[in-house]
C-alpha positions as protocol buffer text, in pm:
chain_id: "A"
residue {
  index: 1
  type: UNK
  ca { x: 13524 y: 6191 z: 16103 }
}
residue {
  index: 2
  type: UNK
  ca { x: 13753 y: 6187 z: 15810 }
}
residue {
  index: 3
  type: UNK
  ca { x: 13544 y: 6187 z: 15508 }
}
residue {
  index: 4
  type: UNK
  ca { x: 13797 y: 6228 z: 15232 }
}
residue {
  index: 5
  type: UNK
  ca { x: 13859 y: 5838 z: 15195 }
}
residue {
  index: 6
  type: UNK
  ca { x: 13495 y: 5771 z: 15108 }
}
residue {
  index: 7
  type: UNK
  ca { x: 13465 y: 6070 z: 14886 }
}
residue {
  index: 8
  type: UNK
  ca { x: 13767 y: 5956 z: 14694 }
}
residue {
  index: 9
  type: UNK
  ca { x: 13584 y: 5599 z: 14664 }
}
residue {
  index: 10
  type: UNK
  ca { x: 13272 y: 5776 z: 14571 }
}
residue {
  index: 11
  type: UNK
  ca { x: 13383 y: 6023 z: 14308 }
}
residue {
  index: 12
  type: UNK
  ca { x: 13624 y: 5663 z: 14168 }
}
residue {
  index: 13
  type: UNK
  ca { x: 13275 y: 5478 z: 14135 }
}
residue {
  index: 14
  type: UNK
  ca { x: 13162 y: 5791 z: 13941 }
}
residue {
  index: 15
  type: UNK
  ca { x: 13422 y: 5793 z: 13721 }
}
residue {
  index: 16
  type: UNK
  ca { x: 13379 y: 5437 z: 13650 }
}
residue {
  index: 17
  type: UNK
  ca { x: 13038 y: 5429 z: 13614 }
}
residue {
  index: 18
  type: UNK
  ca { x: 13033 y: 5740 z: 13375 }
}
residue {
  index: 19
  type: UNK
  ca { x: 13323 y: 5548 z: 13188 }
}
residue {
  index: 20
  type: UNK
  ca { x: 13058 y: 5232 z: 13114 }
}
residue {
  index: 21
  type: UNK
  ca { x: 12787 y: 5471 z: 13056 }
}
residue {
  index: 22
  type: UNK
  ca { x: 12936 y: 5681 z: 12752 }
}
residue {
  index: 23
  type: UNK
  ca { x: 12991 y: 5407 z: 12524 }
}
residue {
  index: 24
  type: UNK
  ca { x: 12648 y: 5230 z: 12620 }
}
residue {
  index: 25
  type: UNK
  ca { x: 12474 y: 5534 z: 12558 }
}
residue {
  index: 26
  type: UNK
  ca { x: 12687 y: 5586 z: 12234 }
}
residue {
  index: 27
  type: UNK
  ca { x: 12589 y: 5231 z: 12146 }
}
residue {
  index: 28
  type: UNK
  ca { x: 12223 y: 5252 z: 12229 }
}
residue {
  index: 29
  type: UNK
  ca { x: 12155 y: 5565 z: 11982 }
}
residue {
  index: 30
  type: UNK
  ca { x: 12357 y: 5396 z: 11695 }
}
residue {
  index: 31
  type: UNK
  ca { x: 12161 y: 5135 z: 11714 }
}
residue {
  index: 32
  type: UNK
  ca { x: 11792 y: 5311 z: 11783 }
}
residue {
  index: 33
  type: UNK
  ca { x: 11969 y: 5530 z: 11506 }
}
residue {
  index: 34
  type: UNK
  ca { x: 12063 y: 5245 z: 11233 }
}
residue {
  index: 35
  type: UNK
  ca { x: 11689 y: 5107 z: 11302 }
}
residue {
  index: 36
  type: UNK
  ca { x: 11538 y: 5460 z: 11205 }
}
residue {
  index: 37
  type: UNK
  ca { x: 11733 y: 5498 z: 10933 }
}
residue {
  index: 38
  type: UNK
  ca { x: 11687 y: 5117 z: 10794 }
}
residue {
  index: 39
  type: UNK
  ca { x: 11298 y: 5207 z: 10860 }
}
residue {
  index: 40
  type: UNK
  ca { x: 11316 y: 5492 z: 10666 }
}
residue {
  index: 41
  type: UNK
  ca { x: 11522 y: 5377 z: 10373 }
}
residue {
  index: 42
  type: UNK
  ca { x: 11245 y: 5051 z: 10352 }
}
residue {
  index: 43
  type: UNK
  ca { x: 10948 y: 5282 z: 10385 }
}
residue {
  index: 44
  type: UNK
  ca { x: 11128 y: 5507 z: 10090 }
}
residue {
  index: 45
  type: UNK
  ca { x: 11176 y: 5200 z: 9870 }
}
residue {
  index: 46
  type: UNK
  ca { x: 10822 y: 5015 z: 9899 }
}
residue {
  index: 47
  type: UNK
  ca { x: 10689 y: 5413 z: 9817 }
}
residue {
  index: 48
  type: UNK
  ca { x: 10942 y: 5430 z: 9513 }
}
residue {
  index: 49
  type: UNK
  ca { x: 10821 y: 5053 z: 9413 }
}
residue {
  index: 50
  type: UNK
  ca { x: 10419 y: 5125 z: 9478 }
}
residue {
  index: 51
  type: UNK
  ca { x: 10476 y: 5431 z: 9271 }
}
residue {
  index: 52
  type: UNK
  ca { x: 10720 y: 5300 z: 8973 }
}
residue {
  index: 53
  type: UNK
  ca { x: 10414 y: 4983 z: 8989 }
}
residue {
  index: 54
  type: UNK
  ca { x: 10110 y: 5246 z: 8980 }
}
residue {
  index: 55
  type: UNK
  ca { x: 10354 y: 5426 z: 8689 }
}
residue {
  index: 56
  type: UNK
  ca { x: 10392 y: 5113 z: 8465 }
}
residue {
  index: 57
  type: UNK
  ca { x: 10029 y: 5042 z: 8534 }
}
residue {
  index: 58
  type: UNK
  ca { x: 9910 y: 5385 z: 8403 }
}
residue {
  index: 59
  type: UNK
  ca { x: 10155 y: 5388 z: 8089 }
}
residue {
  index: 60
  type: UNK
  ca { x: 10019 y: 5043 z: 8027 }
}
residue {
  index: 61
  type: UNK
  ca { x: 9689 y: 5138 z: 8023 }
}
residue {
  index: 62
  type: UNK
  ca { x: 9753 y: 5473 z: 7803 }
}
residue {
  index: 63
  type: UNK
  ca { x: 9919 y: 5245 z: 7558 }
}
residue {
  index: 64
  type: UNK
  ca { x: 9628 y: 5040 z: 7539 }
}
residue {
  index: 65
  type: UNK
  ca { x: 9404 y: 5355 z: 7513 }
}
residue {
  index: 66
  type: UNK
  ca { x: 9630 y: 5532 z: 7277 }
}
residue {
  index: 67
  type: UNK
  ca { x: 9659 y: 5238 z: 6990 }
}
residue {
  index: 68
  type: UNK
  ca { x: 9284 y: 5176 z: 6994 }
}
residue {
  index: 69
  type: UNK
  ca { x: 9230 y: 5529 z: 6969 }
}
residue {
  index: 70
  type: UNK
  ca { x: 9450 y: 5556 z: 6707 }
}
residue {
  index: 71
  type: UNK
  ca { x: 9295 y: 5315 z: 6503 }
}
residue {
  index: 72
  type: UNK
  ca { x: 8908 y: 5400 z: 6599 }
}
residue {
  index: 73
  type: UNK
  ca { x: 9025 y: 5803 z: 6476 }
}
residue {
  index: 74
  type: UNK
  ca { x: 9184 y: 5664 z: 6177 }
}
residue {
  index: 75
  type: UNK
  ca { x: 8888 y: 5513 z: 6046 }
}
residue {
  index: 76
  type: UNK
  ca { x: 8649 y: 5797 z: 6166 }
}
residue {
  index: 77
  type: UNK
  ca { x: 8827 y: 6017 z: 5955 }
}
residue {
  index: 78
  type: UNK
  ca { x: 8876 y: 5811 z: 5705 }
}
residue {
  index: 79
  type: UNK
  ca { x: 8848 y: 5976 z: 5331 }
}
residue {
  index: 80
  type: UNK
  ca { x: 8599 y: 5649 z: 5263 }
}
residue {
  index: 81
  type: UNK
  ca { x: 8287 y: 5705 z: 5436 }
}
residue {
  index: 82
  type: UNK
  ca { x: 8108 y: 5418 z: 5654 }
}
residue {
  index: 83
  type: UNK
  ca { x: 7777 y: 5374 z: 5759 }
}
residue {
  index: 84
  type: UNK
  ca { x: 7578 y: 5564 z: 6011 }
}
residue {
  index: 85
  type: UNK
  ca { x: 7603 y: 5268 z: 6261 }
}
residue {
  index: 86
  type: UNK
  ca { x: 7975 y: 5230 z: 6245 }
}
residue {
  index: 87
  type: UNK
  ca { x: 8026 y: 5597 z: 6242 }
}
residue {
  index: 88
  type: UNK
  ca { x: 7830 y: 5608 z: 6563 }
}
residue {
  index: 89
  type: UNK
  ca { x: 8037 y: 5340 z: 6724 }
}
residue {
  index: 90
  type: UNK
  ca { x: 8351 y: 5434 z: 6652 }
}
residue {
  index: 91
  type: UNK
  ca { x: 8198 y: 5795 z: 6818 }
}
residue {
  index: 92
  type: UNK
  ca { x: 8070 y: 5633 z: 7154 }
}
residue {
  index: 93
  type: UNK
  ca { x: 8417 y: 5447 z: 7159 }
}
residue {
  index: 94
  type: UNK
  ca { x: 8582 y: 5765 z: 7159 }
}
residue {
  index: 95
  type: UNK
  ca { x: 8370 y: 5924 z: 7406 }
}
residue {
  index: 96
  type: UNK
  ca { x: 8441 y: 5652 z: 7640 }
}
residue {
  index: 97
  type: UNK
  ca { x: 8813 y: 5612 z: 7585 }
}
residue {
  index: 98
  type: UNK
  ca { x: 8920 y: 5944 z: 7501 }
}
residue {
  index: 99
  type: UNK
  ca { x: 8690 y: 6232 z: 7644 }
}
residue {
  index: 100
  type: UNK
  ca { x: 8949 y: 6326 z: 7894 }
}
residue {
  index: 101
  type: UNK
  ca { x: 9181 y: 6342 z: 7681 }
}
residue {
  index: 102
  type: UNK
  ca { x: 9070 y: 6655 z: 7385 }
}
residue {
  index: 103
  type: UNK
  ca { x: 8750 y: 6776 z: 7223 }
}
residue {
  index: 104
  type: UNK
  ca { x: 8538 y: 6580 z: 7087 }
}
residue {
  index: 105
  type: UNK
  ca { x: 8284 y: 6869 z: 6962 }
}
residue {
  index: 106
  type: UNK
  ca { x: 8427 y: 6868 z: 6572 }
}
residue {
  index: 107
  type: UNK
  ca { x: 8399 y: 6488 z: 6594 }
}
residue {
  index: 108
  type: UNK
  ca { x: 8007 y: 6490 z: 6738 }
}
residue {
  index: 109
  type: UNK
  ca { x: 7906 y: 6829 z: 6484 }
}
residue {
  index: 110
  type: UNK
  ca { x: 8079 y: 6595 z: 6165 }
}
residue {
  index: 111
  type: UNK
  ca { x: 7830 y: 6324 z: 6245 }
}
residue {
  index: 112
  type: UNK
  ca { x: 7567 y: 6515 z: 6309 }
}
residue {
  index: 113
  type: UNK
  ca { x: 7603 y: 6686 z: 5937 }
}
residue {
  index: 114
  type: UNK
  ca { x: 7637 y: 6329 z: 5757 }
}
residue {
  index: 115
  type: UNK
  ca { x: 7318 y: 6192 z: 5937 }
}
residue {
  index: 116
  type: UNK
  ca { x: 7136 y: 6518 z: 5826 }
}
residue {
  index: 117
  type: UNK
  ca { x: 7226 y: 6504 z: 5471 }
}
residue {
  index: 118
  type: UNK
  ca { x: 7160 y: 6111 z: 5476 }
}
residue {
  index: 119
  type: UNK
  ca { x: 6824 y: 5884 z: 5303 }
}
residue {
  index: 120
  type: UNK
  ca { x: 6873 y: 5659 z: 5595 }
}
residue {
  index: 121
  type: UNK
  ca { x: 6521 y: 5608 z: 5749 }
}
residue {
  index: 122
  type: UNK
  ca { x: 6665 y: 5578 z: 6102 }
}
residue {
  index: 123
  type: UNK
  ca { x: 6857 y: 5935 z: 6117 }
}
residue {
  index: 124
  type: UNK
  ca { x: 6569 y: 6007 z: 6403 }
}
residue {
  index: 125
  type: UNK
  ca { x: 6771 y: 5686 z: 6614 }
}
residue {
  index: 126
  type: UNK
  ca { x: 7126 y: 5826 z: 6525 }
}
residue {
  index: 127
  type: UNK
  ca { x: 7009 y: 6147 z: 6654 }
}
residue {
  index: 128
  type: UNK
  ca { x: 6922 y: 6035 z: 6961 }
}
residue {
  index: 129
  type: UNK
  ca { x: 7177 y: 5799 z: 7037 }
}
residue {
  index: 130
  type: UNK
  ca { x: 7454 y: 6043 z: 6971 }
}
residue {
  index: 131
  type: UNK
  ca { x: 7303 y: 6299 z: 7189 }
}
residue {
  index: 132
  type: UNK
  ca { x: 7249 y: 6021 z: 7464 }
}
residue {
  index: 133
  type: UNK
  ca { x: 7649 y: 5994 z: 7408 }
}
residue {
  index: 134
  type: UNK
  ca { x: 7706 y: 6319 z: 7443 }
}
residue {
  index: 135
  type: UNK
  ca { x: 7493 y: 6399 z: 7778 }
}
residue {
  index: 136
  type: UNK
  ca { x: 7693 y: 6101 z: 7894 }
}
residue {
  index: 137
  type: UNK
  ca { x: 8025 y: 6310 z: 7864 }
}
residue {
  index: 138
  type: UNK
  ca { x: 7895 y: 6608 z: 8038 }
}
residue {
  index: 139
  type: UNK
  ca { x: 7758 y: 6435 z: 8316 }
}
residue {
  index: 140
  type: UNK
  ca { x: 8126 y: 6238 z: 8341 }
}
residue {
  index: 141
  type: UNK
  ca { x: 8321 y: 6555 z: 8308 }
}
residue {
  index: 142
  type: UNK
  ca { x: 8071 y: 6740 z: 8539 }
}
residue {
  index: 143
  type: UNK
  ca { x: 8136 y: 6460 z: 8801 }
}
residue {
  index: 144
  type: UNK
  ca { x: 8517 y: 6466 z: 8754 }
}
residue {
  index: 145
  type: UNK
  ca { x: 8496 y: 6856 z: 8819 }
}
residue {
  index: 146
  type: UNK
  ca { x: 8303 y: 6818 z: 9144 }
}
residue {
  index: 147
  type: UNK
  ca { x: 8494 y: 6957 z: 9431 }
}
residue {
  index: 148
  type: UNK
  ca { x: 8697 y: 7189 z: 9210 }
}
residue {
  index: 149
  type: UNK
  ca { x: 8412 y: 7399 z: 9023 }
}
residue {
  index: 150
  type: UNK
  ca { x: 8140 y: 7627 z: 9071 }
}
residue {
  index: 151
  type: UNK
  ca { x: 7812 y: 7593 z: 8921 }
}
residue {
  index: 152
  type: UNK
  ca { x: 7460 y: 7772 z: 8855 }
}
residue {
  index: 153
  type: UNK
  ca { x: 7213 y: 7700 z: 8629 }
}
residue {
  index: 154
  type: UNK
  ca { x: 6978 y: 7909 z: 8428 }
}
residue {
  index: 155
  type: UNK
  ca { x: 6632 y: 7780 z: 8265 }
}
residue {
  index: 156
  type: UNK
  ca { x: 6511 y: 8030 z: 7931 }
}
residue {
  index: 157
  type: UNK
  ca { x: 6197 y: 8080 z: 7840 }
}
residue {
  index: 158
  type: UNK
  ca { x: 6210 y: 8019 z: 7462 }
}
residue {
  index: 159
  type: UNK
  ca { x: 5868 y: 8186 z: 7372 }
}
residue {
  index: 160
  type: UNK
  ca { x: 6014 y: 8534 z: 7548 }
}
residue {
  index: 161
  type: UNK
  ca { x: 6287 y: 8534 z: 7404 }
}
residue {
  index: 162
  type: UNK
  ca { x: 6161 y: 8493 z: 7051 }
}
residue {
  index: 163
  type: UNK
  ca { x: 5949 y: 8835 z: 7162 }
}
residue {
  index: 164
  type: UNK
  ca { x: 6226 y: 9034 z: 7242 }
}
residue {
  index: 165
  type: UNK
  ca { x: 6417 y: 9019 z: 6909 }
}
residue {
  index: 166
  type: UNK
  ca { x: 6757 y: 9107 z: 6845 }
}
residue {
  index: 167
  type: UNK
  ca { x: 6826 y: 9277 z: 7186 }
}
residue {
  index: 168
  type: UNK
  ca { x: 6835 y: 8908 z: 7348 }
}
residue {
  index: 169
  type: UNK
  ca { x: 6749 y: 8795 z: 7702 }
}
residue {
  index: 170
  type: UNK
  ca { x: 6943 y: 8861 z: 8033 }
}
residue {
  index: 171
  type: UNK
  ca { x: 6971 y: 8614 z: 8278 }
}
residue {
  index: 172
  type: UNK
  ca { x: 7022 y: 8654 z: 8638 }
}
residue {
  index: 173
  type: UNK
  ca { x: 7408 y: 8727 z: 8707 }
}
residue {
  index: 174
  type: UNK
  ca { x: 7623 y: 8541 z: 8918 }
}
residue {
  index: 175
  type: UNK
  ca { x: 7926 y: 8586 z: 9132 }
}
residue {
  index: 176
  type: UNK
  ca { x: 8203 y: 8278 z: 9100 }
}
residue {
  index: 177
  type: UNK
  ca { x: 8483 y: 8267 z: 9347 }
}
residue {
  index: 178
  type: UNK
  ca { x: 8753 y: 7980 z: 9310 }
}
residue {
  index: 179
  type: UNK
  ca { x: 8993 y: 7821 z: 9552 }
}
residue {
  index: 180
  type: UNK
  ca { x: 9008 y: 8214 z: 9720 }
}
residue {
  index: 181
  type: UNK
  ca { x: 9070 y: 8384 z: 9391 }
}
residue {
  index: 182
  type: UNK
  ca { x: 8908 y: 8734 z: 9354 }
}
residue {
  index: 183
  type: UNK
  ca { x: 8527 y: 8722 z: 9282 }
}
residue {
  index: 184
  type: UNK
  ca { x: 8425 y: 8688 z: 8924 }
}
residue {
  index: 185
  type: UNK
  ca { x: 8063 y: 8849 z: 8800 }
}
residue {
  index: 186
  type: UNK
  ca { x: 7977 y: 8630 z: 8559 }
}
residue {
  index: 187
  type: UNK
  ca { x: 7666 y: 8802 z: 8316 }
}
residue {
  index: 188
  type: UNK
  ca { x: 7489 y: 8574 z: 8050 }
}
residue {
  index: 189
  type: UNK
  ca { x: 7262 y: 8753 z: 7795 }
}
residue {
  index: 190
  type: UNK
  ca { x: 7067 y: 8483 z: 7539 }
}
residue {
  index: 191
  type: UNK
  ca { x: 7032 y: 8659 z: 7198 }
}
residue {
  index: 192
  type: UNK
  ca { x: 6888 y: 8401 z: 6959 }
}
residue {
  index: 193
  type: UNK
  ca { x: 6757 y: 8012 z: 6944 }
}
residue {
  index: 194
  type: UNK
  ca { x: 6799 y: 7774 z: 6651 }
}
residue {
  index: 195
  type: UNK
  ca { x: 6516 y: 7525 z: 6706 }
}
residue {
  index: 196
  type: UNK
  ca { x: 6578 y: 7272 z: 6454 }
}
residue {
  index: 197
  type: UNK
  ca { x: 6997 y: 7242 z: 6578 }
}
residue {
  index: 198
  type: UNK
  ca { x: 6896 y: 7279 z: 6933 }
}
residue {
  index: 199
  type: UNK
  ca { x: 7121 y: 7550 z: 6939 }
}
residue {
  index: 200
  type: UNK
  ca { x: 7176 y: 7868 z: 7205 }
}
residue {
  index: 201
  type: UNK
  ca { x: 7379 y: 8205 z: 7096 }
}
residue {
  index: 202
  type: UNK
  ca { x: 7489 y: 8359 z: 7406 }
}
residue {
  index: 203
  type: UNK
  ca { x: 7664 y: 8652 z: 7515 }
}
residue {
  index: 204
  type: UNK
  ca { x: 7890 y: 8586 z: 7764 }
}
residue {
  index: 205
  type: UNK
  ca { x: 8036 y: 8884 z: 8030 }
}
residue {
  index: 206
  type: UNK
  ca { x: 8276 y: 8945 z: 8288 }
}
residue {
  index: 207
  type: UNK
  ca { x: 8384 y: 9275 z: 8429 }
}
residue {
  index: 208
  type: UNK
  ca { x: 8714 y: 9348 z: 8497 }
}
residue {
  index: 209
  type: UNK
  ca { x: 8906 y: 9634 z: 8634 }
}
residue {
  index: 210
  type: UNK
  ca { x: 8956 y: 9857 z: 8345 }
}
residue {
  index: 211
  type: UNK
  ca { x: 8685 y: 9682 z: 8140 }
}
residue {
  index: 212
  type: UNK
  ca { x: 8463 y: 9428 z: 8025 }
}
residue {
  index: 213
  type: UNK
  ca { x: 8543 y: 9057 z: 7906 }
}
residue {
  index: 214
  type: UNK
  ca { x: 8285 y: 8988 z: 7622 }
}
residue {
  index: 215
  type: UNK
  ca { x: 8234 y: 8732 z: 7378 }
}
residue {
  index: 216
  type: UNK
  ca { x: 7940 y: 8534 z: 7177 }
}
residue {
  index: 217
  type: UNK
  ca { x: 7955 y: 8184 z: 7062 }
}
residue {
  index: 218
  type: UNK
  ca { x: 7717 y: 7940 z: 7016 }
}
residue {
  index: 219
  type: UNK
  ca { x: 7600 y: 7651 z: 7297 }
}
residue {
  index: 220
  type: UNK
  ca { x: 7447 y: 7302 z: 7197 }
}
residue {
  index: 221
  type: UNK
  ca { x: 7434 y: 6971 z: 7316 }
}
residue {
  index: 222
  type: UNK
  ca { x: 7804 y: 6880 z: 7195 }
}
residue {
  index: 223
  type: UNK
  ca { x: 7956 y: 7146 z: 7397 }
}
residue {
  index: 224
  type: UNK
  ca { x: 8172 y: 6989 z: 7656 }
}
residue {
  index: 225
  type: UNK
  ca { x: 8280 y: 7149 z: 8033 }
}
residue {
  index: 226
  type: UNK
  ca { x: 8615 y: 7019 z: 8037 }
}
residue {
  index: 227
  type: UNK
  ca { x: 8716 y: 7129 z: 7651 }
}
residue {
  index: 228
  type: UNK
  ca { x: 8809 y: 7478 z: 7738 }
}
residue {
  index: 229
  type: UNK
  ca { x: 8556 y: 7742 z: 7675 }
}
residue {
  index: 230
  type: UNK
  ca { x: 8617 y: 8110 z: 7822 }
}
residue {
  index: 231
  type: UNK
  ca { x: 8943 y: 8178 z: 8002 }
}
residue {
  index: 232
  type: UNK
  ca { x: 8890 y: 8482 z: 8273 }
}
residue {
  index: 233
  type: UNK
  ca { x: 9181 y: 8700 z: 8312 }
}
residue {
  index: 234
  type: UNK
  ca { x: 9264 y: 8510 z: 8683 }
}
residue {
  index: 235
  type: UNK
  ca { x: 9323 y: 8187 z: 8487 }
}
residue {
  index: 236
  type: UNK
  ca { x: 9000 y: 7996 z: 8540 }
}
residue {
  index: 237
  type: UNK
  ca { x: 8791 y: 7868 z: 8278 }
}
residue {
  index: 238
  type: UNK
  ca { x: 8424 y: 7929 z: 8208 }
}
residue {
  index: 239
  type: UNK
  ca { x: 8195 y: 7712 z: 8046 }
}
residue {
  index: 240
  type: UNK
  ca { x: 7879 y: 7666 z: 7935 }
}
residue {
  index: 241
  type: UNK
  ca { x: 7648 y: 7380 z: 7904 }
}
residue {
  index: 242
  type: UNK
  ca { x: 7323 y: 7274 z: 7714 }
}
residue {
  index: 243
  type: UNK
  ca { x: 7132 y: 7053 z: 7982 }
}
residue {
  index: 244
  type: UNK
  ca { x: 6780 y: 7043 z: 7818 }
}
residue {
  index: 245
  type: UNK
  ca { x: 6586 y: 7152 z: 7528 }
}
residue {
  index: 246
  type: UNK
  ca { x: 6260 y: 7189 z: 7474 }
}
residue {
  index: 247
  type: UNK
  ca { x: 6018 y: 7406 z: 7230 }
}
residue {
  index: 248
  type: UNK
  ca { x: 5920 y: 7575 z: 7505 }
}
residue {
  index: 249
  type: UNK
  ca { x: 6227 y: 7600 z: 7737 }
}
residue {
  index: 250
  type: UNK
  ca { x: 6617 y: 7533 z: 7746 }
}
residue {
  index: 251
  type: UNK
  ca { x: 6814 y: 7489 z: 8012 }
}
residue {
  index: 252
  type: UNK
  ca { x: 7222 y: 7609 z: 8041 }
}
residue {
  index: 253
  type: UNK
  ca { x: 7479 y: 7486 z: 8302 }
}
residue {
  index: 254
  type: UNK
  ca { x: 7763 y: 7735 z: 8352 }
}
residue {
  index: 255
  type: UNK
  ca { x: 8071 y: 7566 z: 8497 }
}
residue {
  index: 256
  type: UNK
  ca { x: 8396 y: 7767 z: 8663 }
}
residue {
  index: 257
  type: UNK
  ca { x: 8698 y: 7579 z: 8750 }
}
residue {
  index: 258
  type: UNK
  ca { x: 9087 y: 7606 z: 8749 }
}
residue {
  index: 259
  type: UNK
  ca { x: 9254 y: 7595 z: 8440 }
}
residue {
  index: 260
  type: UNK
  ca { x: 9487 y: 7257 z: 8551 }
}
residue {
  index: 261
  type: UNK
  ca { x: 9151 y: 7049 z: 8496 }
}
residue {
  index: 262
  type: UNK
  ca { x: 9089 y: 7183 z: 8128 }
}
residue {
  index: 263
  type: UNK
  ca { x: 9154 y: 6924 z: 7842 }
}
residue {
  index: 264
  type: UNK
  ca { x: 9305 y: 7229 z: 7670 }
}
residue {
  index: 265
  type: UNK
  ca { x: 9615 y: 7291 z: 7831 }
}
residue {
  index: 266
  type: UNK
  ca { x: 9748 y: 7676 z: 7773 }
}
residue {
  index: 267
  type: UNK
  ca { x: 10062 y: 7853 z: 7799 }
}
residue {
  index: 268
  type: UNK
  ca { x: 9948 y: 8090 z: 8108 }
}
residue {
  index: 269
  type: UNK
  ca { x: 10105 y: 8431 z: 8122 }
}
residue {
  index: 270
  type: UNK
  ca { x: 10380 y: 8535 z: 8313 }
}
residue {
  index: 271
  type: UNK
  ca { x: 10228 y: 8734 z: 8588 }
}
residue {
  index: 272
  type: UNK
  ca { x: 10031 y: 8378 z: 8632 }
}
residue {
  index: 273
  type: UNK
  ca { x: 10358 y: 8183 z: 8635 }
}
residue {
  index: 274
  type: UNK
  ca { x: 10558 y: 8388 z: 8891 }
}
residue {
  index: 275
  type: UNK
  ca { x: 10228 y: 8388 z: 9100 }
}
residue {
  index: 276
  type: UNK
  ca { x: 10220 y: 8000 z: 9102 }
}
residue {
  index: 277
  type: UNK
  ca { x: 10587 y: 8013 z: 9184 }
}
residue {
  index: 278
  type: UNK
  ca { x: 10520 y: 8243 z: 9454 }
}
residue {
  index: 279
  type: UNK
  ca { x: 10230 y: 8011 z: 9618 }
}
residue {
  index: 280
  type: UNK
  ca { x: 10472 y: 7749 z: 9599 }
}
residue {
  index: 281
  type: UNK
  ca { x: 10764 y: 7854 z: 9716 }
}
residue {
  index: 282
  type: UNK
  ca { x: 10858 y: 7790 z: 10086 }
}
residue {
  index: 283
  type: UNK
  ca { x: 10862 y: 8120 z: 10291 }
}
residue {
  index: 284
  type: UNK
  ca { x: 11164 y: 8229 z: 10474 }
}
């Protein structure tokens, strides 16, 4: 049987049908191709337009923020002085508008001197409502660090340490470690109490490689978490906290977290920055 006819017919119907197919096939991915893209390209542009909205939403808001700041710290510090009750409203607007934003411990140790050297008979109520203010802040700033901080707390027996003098009280030490940085020791030693500021001075510690990391300051009620406070030498911040205050006892919060969610914002050094770069740059 001759078979050379039909293969000729078959390997025609081939040619035609591959002939049809190429441009179909060329068509069909243009077209699931344009549809990608055009998906793409919309997907791009509602993301641009939800983020220039949430953008003009925020600077709107900060404007807002910013003027009545502006005016409530313009009268605060005003050379004419108010009265206690307008000085501590113009405080507790600040605290709620602008304790994000820098520290608000010179504002809150300023009042605190004018209602001490004032006749008024309710200093007692100024007292307490500023420091009501103030716990208010550290409890928002405390939340807002939740997730990206590392905590312990330390109670001090006031009557012991007023026996052991000048050589001061050491707490319990405690190792902080932050988003895998290298372990920190972290050594507290109480030295003295002012009873009548509510006041703490502290020794603060960290040991390092070649040495120690010292330094003494004093911790009270208007000391805030997210103003700063001691910088370790990996770039996280230390702080430390008055919670409560008794005759009797006082208890400190010390709070660890990354420098980025500090109010203070520092230049960090440039082993830091080429480190960052590192940790961001893709590997090849």
């Amino acid at each position: 049987m001759d078979l050379k006819k039909p293969l000729k017919a078959l390997k025609r119907g081939l040619e035609s049908y591959q002939a049809f197919l190429t441009p179909l096939t060329v068509a069909i991915v243009g077209i699931v191709g344009s549809q990608v893209l055009s998906n793409r390209q919309g997907a791009d542009t509602n993301a641009r337009f939800y983020s220039e909205l949430m953008s003009r939403r925020d600077d709107a808001d900060n404007a807002v923020r910013k003027d009545m700041v502006s005016v409530v710290l313009a009268h605060f510090l005003d050379r004419i002085p108010a009265g206690l009750n307008e000085r501590a409203m113009q405080l507790e607007l600040l605290a709620s508008n602008a304790q994000s934003s820098f520290d608000l411990k010179p504002l809150f140790d300023e009042f605190v001197r004018e209602v001490s050297a004032s006749s008024d008979p309710r200093t007692e109520e100024y007292r307490t409502r500023i420091k009501r203010v103030a716990r208010s802040v550290v409890g928002l700033q405390l939340a807002a660090l939740e997730g990206h901080s590392e905590s312990f707390r330390r109670t001090i027996d006031l009557d012991e340490l007023t026996k052991v003098g000048l050589a001061g009280m050491e707490l319990d030490p405690e190792t902080i470690s932050l988003e895998g940085e290298t372990k920190s020791l972290v050594k507290i030693r109480v030295l003295s109490v002012d009873l009548q500021s509510e006041t703490l001075n502290i020794r603060f510690t960290v040991p390092t490689t070649k040495t120690e990391m010292r330094t003494v300051f004093d911790v009270g009620f208007y000391d805030f978490p997210s103003a700063g406070g001691i910088r370790l030498p990996n770039g996280t911040y230390c702080t430390v906290t008055l919670a409560a205050f008794s005759p009797a006892t006082a208890d400190i919060v010390v709070t660890c977290y990354p420098a980025a969610y500090s109010v203070i914002k520092d230049r960090p050094y440039f082993e830091e920055a080429v480190k960052q770069l590192r940790e961001v740059s893709p590997r090849r």
